[in-house]
C-alpha positions in Angstrom: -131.7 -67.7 -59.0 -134.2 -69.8 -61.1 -134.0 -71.0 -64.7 -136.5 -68.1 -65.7 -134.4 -65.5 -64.2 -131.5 -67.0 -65.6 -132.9 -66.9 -69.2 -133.8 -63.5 -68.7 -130.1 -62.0 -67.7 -128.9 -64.3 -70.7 -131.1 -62.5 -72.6 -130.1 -59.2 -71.4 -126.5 -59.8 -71.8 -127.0 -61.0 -75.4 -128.9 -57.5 -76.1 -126.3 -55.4 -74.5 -123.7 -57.2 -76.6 -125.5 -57.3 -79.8 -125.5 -53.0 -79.3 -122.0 -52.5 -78.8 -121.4 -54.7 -81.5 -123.6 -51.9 -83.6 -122.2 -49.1 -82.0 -118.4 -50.6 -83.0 -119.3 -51.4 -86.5 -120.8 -47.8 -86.8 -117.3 -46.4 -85.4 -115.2 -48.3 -87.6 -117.6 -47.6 -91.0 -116.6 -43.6 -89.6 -113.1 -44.3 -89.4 -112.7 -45.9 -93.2 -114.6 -42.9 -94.7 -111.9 -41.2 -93.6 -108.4 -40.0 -95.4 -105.1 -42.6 -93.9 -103.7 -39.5 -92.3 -107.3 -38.5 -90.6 -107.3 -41.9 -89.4 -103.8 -42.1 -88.2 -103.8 -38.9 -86.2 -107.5 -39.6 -84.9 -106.3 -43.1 -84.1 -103.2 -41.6 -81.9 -104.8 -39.5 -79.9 -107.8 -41.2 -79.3 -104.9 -44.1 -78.1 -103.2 -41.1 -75.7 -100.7 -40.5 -77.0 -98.8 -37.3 -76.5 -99.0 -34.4 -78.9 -94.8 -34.9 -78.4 -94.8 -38.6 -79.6 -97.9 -37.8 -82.2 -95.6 -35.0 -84.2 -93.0 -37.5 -85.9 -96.0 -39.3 -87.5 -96.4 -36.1 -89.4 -93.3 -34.2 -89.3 -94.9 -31.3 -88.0 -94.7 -29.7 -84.6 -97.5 -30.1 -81.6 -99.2 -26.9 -82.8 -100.0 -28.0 -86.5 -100.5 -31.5 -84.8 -103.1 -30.6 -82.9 -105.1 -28.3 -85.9 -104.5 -31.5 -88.2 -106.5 -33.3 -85.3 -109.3 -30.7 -84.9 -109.7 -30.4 -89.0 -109.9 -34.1 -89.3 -112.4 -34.2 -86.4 -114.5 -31.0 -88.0 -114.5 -32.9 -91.2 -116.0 -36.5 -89.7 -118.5 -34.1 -87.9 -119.4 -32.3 -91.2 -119.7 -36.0 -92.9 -122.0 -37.2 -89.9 -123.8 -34.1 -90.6 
């Protein structure tokens, strides 16, 4: 591999990262417009947690869990319009 082709995959690599970068700072800017428990439930699931270990967060059970997560979902949707 020459210096030319070198330059070129450094250059490549410094693209690629300089978009993820964009795409995270995007993410998070969505996750601050929204409300703490938004975030927190969003942030849980998105992590895998279980709709089982999610429910004490909120005090609720898995089926008001799970409509707290699709309402705070709808709602970034509606915000990203």
């Amino acid at each position: 591999m020459g210096l030319d082709e070198l330059n070129d995959r450094l250059e490549e690599m410094v693209m690629v990262c300089n978009n993820l970068l964009d795409r995270c700072d995007e993410a998070l800017n969505w996750v601050l417009g929204m409300s703490k428990d938004d975030r927190k439930i969003v942030w849980l699931r998105g992590s895998k947690l279980s709709w089982r270990r999610i429910c004490p967060f909120f005090s609720c059970n898995k089926d008001t869990a799970k409509l707290k997560h699709t309402v705070a979902l709808v709602t970034l949707q509606n915000k990203l319009g």
